[in-house]
C-alpha positions in Angstrom: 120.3 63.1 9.5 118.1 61.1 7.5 119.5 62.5 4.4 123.2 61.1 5.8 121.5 57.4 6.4 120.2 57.5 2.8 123.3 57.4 1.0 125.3 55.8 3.7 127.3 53.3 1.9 125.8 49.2 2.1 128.2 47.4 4.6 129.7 50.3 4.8 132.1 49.2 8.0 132.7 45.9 6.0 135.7 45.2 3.4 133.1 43.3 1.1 129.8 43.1 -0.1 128.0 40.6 2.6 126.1 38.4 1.3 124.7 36.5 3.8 124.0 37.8 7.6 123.8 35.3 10.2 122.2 36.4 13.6 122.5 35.3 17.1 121.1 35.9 20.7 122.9 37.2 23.8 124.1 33.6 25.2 126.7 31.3 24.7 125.3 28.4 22.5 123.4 30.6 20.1 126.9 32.5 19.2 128.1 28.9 18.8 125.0 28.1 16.6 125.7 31.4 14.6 129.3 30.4 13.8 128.6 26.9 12.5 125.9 28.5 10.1 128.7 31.1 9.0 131.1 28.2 8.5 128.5 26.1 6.9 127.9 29.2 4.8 131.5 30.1 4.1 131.9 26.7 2.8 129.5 27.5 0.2 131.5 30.1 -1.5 129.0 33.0 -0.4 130.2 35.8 1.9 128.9 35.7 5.1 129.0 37.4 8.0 127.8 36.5 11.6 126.5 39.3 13.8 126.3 37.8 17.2 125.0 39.0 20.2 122.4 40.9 18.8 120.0 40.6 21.8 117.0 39.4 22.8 113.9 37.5 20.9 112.1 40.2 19.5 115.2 42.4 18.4 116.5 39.0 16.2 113.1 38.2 14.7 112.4 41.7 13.8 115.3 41.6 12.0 114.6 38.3 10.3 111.4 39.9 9.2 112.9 42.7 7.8 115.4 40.9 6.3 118.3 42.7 7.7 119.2 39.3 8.9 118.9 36.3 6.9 119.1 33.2 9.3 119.1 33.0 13.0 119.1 29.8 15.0 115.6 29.6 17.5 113.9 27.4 19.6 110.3 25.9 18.6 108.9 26.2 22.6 110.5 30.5 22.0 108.4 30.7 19.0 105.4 29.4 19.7 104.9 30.9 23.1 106.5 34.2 22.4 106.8 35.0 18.8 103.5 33.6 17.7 102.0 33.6 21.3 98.2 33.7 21.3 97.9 31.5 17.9 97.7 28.2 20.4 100.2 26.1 17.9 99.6 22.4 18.6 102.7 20.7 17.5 106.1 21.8 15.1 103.9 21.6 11.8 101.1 24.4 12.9 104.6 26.4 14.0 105.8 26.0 10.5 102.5 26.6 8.3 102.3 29.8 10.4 106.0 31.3 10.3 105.5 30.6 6.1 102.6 33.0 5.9 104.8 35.3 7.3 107.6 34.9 4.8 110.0 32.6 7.3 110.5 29.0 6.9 112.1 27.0 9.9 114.2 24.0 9.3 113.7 20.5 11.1 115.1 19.8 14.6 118.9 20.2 15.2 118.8 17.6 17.5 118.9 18.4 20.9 115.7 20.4 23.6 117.3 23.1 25.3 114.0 24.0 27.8 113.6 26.3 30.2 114.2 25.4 34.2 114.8 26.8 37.2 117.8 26.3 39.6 118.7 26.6 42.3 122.7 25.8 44.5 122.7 22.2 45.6 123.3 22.8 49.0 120.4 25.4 49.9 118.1 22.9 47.8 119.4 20.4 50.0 119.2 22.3 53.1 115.5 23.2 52.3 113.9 20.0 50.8 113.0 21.6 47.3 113.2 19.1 44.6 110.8 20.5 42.5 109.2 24.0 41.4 105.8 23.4 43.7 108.0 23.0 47.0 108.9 26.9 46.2 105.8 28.1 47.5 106.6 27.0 50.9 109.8 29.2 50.7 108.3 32.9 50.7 111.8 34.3 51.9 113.5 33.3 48.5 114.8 35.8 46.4 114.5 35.2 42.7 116.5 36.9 39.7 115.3 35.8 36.3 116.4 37.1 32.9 115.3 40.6 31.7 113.7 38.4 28.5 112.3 35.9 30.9 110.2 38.5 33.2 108.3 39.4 30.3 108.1 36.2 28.0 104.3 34.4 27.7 106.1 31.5 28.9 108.0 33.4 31.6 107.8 34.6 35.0 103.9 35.8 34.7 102.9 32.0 33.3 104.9 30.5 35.9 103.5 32.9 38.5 100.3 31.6 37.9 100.5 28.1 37.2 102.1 27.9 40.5 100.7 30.2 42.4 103.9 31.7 43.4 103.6 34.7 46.0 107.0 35.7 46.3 107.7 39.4 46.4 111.6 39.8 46.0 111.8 39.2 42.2 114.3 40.9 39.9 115.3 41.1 36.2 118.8 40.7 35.2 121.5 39.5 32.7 121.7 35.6 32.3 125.5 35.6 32.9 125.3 37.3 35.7 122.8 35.4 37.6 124.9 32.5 37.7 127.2 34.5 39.8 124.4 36.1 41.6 123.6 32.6 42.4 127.0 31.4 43.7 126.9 34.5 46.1 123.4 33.6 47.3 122.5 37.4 45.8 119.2 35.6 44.7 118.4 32.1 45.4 116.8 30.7 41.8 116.8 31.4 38.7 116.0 30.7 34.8 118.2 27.7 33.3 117.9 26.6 29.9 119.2 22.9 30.4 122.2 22.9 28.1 124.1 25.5 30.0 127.8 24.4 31.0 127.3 26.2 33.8 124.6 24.3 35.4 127.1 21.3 36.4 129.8 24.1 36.8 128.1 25.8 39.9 126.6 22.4 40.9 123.4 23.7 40.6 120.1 21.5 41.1 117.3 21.8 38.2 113.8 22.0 40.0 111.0 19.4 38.0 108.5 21.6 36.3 106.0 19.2 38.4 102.9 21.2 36.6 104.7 20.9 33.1 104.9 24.7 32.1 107.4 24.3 30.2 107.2 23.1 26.3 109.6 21.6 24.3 112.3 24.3 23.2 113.9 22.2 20.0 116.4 24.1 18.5 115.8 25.1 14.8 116.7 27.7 12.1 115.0 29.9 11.1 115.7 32.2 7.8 113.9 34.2 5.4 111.6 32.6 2.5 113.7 34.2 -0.4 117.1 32.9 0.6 115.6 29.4 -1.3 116.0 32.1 -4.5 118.4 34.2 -3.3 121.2 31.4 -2.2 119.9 28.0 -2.5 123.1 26.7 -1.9 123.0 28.3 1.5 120.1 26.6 2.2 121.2 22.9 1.6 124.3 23.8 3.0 122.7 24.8 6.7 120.0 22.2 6.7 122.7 19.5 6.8 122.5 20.5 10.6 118.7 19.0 11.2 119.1 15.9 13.7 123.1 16.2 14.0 123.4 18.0 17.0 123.0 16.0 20.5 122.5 17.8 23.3 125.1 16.1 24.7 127.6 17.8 22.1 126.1 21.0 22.8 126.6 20.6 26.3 130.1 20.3 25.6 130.2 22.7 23.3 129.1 25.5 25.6 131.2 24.3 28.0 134.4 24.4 25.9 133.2 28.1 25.1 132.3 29.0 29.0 134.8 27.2 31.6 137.7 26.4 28.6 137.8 30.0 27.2 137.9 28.6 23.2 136.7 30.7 20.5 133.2 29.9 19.8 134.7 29.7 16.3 137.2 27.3 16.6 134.3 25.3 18.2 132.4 25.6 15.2 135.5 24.2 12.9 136.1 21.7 15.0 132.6 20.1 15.1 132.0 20.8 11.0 135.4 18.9 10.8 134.7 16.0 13.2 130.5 15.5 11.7 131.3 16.2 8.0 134.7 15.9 7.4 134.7 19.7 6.3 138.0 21.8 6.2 136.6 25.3 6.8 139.2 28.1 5.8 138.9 30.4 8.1 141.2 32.4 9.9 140.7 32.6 13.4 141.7 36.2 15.5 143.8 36.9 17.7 143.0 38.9 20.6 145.4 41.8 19.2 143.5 41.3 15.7 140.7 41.5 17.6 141.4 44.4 19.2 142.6 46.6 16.6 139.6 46.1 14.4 137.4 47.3 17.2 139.7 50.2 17.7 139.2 51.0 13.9 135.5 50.4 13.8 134.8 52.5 17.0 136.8 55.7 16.2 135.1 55.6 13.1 131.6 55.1 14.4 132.5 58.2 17.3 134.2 60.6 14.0 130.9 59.8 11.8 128.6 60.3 14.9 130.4 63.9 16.2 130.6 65.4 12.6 126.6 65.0 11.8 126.1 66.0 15.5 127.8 69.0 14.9 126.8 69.7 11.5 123.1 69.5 13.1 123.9 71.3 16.1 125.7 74.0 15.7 123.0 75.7 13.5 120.1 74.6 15.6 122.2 76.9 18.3 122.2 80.1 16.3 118.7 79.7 14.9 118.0 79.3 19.0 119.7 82.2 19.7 118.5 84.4 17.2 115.1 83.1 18.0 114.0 83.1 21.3 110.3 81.3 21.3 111.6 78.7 18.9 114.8 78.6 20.5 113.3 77.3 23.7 111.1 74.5 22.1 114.6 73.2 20.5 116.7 73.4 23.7 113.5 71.6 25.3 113.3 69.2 23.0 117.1 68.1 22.8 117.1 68.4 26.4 114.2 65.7 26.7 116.0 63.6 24.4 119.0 63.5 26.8 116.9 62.1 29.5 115.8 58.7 27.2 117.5 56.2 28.7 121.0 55.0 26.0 119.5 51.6 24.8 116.0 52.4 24.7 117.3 54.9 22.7 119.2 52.7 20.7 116.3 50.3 20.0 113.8 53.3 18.8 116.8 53.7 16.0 115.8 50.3 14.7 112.6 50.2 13.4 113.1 54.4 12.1 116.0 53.5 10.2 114.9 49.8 8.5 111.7 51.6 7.2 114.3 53.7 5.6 116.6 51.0 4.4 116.4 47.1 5.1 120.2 47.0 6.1 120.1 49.6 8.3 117.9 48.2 11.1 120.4 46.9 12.9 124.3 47.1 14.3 126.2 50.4 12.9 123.5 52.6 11.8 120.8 52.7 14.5 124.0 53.2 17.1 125.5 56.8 14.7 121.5 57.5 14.8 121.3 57.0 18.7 125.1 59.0 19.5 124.3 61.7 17.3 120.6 62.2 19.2 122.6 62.0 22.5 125.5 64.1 21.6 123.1 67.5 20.6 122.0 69.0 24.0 126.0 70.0 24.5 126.7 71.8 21.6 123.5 73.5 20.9 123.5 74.3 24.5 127.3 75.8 24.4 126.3 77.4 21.0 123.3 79.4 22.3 125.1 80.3 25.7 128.1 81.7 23.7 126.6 83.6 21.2 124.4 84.4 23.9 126.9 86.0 26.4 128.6 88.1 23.7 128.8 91.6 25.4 126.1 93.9 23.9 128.4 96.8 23.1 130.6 94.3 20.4 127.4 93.1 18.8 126.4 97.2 18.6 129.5 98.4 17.1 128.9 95.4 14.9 126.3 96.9 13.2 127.7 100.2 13.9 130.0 99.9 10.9 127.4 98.5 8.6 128.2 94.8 8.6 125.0 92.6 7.5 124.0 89.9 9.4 125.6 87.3 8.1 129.1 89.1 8.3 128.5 89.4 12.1 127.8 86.4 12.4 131.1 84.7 10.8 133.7 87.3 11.3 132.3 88.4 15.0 129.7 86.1 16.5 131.3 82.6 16.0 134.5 83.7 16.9 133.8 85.3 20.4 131.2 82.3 21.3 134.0 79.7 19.5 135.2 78.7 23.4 132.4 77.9 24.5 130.9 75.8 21.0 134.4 74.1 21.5 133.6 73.2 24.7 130.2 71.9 23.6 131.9 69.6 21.1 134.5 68.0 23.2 131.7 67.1 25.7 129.4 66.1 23.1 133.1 63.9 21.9 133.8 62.4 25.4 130.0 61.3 25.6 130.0 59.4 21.9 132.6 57.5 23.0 131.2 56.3 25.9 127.5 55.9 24.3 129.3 53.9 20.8 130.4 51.3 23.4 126.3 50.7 23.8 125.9 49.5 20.3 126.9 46.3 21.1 123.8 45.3 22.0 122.2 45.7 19.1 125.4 44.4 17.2 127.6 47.5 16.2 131.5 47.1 16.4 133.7 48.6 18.4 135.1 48.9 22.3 131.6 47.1 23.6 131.9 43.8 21.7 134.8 42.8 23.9 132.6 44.2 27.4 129.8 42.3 26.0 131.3 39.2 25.6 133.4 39.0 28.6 130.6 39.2 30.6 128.8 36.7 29.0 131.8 34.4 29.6 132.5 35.8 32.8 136.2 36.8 31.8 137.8 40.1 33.2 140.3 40.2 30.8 137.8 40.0 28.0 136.1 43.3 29.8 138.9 45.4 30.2 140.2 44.7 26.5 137.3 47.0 25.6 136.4 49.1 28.7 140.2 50.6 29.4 140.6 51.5 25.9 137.1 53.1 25.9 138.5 55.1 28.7 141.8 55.8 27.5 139.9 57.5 24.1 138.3 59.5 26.1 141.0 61.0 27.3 142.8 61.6 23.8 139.7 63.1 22.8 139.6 65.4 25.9 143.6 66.1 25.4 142.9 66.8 21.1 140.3 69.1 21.9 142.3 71.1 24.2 145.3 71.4 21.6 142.5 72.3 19.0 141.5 75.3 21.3 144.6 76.9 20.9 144.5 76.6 16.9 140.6 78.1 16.8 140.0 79.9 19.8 141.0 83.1 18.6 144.0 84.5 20.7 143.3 87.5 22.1 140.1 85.3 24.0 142.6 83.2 25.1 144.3 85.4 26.8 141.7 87.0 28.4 140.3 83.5 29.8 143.9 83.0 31.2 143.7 87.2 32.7 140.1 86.2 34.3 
C-alpha cells in the first residue's frame, strides 16, 4: 500500500497543479475566512484551492506545519492557550516571536475578537436569575453540552471547571451545530459560544459574563507557512490586505448571511472583496447540480481506488492464511482488530503515516483510500480463507492426483471453487467503502460527505440528503453490479449447485 501512496499522482483528484492550499475549521465563519483568502489568492493569478472543513485545531496546524496547508485563518486566544499552551505568552508579539521559530508567521489582527462564552436560552436564564458564569454554580441540575474541541482545550471545559469551581456532573461533548439545536430543545441547557455566531441572536440566546475573566482575547489572524514569503510573495501581500478590515460587526453578518440566509460562503467572500477593495473576483460559483456531480465523480473514484488495493492486498493475504495456518491466524487477528478501530480515529492515524511519506498526502484524499482500504480487508481475506478453506478434500486430492503443481491447483481449481465466496467478500468489502469514503470529510476528502458535513453545520436537510441518499443509492448499484458480476465469474456449474442446495 505504501508503494501505491508513493507514486500516487500530486493533486491527483484536481484538474491542475494547486498552488496554493487554503485551510479552514469545522464552523461557519472560518469557511467564510477560507474563501476570502482563496479569492484574495485567485486574484493574484496563483492557483488556489480552499479545503474547508478540515476539522479541528490540531488537525489544521499540523497541517500548516507540515506544509500540506499553506494558510489557515486562527485566533491569537486558540494559539496561545492551545497550540503553544504552557509557553505563558504575554501579549500578540511573544505569540508571533514563538510561531516564527517554528517556521509560521501570523499576520496582524483582522479586525474583529471572536472569544469564547457560554449561553444559555433567554427565557430559562430569565427564569433562573443567571446573568453570569458564577450564578452556574447554584444550578447543579443543569445539563451542559460543549464542543468535542472545547472539552479538551487548555482554555476549555477543565480551565473553566476550575476557575469556577463548577460541580456539575451531566456534561457532554458534541458538535457545535448541533448544540444550538440541543439548546432550543432544552437537550442541554449551556453551552460554548464564540460571540460572532449568527446564531446567538437567532435562538435568542443570553451570553453569561465571564465574571472571573477566563477567557483571553481570540483576535482573528492568519496564519501561513514561512516560505510562502519565497514561494508566493504575491500571496502574501495579497492576503495581508485583510489586517484591521474586518469588523466584527461584518462578520456577524457575514455568518449570518451563510447560516439563517442559506448564501454560498463564496459568494459572501465576492461580495465583501467587491464592496472593501473594489475587486472583481472571476470566479464561478456552483450550482448545487455542479456540486453534486463533482462529488459523485470524486467519490466513486476514491471507493474504485480504495476496493482495487483492498483486494489486490487481500486476496493474497487469504491464500497465504489458508495455506498457512499459524501465520494465518495472526493475519485474520490482526485485520480483525483493525476492524474494531473506530472509522475516524482511523482516519486521523492515516495522517501523520502518510505526510511522513509525502507532504501532500497528510491530509483529504489520501489518508481516507489509506483508512477504507484498512477497513475494507477483514471481508475479503476472511471470505478468501473460508472458501479455499471449505473446498471438499476429495477435489483438492484428485488435484494432485493427476500431477498438477501447486500453483496450477491453485488457479485452475482453488480460486475457482472458493470464487463465490471471495466475491462475496468483495462486494461487502464494496458496500462498506462506500459508506466509510463518506467519513473523509472530516479530514477534507471529496465526495458524498462534503454535502452531510455541511448541511449540518448549517442545519439544512436538503444539504444532508444531497449527499446521504446518493451514498445510499451507490450502495445499492454496487450490491446490484456485484451480483451480475457473479454470474460472469462464478463458474457455472457452482451456480447451479448453490441454486440445487
Amino acid at each position: 500500500m505504501l508503494i501505491f501512496f508513493i507514486f500516487l499522482p500530486h493533486n491527483f483528484l484536481y484538474s491542475q497543479s494547486v498552488k496554493i492550499q487554503v485551510g479552514s475549521k469545522k464552523f461557519t465563519e472560518s469557511v467564510i475566512l477560507g474563501e476570502i483568502i482563496k479569492c484574495l489568492v485567485i486574484d493574484t493569478g496563483a492557483s488556489v484551492i480552499h479545503r474547508q472543513e478540515l476539522g479541528g485545531t490540531r488537525i489544521l496546524w499540523n497541517a500548516l506545519l507540515r506544509g500540506t496547508i499553506d494558510i489557515y485563518p486562527e485566533y491569537t486566544g486558540t494559539i496561545s492557550q492551545e497550540i503553544l499552551a504552557g509557553k505563558e505568552l504575554k501579549n500578540e508579539e511573544e505569540i508571533r516571536l514563538a510561531l516564527i521559530e517554528q517556521g509560521i508567521r501570523m499576520s496582524k489582527s483582522l479586525g474583529f475578537n471572536n472569544t469564547y462564552a457560554l449561553g444559555m436560552k433567554e427565557q430559562i436564564a430569565s427564569e433562573r436569575n443567571i446573568q453570569k458564569i458564577s450564578d452556574l454554580k447554584n444550578h447543579l441540575d443543569l445539563k451542559f453540552g460543549f464542543t468535542n474541541e472545547f472539552m479538551d482545550r487548555e482554555d476549555g471545559w477543565p480551565s473553566l471547571q476550575l476557575r469556577y469551581q463548577l460541580q456539575h456532573q451531566d456534561v457532554r461533548g458534541l458538535d457545535h451545530d448541533l448544540a444550538y439545536r440541543a439548546l432550543d430543545s432544552e437537550s442541554i441547557h449551556v453551552t460554548d459560544l464564540y460571540s460572532t455566531d449568527a446564531d446567538i441572536k437567532y435562538y435568542n440566546l443570553r451570553i453569561l459574563q465571564d465574571d472571573l475573566h477566563l477567557f483571553p482575547n481570540y483576535n482573528a489572524v492568519l496564519l501561513y507557512r514561512d516560505d510562502l514569503s519565497e514561494k508566493a510573495p504575491e500571496v502574501i501581500d495579497a492576503i495581508l490586505k485583510l489586517e484591521g478590515k474586518i469588523l466584527e460587526s461584518e462578520m456577524v453578518r457575514m455568518n449570518a448571511k451563510a447560516k439563517l440566509e442559506r448564501i454560498a460562503e463564496q459568494q459572501i467572500a465576492v461580495e465583501f472583496l467587491e464592496k472593501t477593495y473594489g475587486l472583481q473576483i472571476d470566479t464561478q460559483i456552483q450550482t448545487r447540480w455542479d456540486q453534486f456531480w463533482q462529488n459523485t465523480k470524486s467519490h466513486i473514484l476514491l471507493v474504485l481506488l480504495a476496493l482495487t488495493v483492498a483486494i489486490l492486498i487481500s486476496i493474497p493475504l487469504g491464500i497465504y492464511s489458508a495455506r498457512h495456518r499459524k501465520l494465518g491466524q495472526f493475519i485474520l487477528g490482526n485485520v480483525g482488530i483493525i476492524q474494531t478501530i473506530p472509522a475516524l480515529a482511523l482516519l486521523v492515524f492515516m495522517i501523520p503515516i502518510l505526510a511522513a511519506i509525502r507532504k501532500d498526502l497528510g491530509i483529504g484524499a489520501a489518508p481516507t483510500i489509506a483508512a477504507s482500504v484498512l477497513y475494507g480487508l477483514l471481508p475479503i481475506v476472511r471470505n478468501t480463507y473460508t472458501g479455499l478453506k471449505d473446498i471438499p478434500l476429495h477435489i483438492n486430492e484428485s488435484a494432485i492426483a493427476l500431477g498438477l503443481p501447486s500453483r496450477s491447483r491453485l488457479w485452475l481449481v482453488e480460486l475457482p471453487m472458493a470464487s463465490r465466496a471471495i466475491l462475496a467478500g468483495v462486494k461487502t468489502s464494496a458496500v462498506m467503502i462506500v459508506g466509510f469514503v463518506t467519513l473523509g470529510a472530516l479530514i477534507g476528502a471529496p465526495g458524498y460527505g462534503q454535502p452531510i458535513l455541511t448541511g449540518i453545520r448549517l442545519a439544512d436537510t436538503g444539504l444532508i440528503l444531497q449527499g446521504a441518499l446518493p451514498a445510499a443509492i451507490l450502495s445499492l448499484i454496487v450490491q446490484g453490479l456485484f451480483e451480475l458480476a457473479e454470474r460472469w465469474l462464478v463458474p457455472k456449474g457452482l451456480r447451479i449447485e448453490s441454486t440445487v442446495k
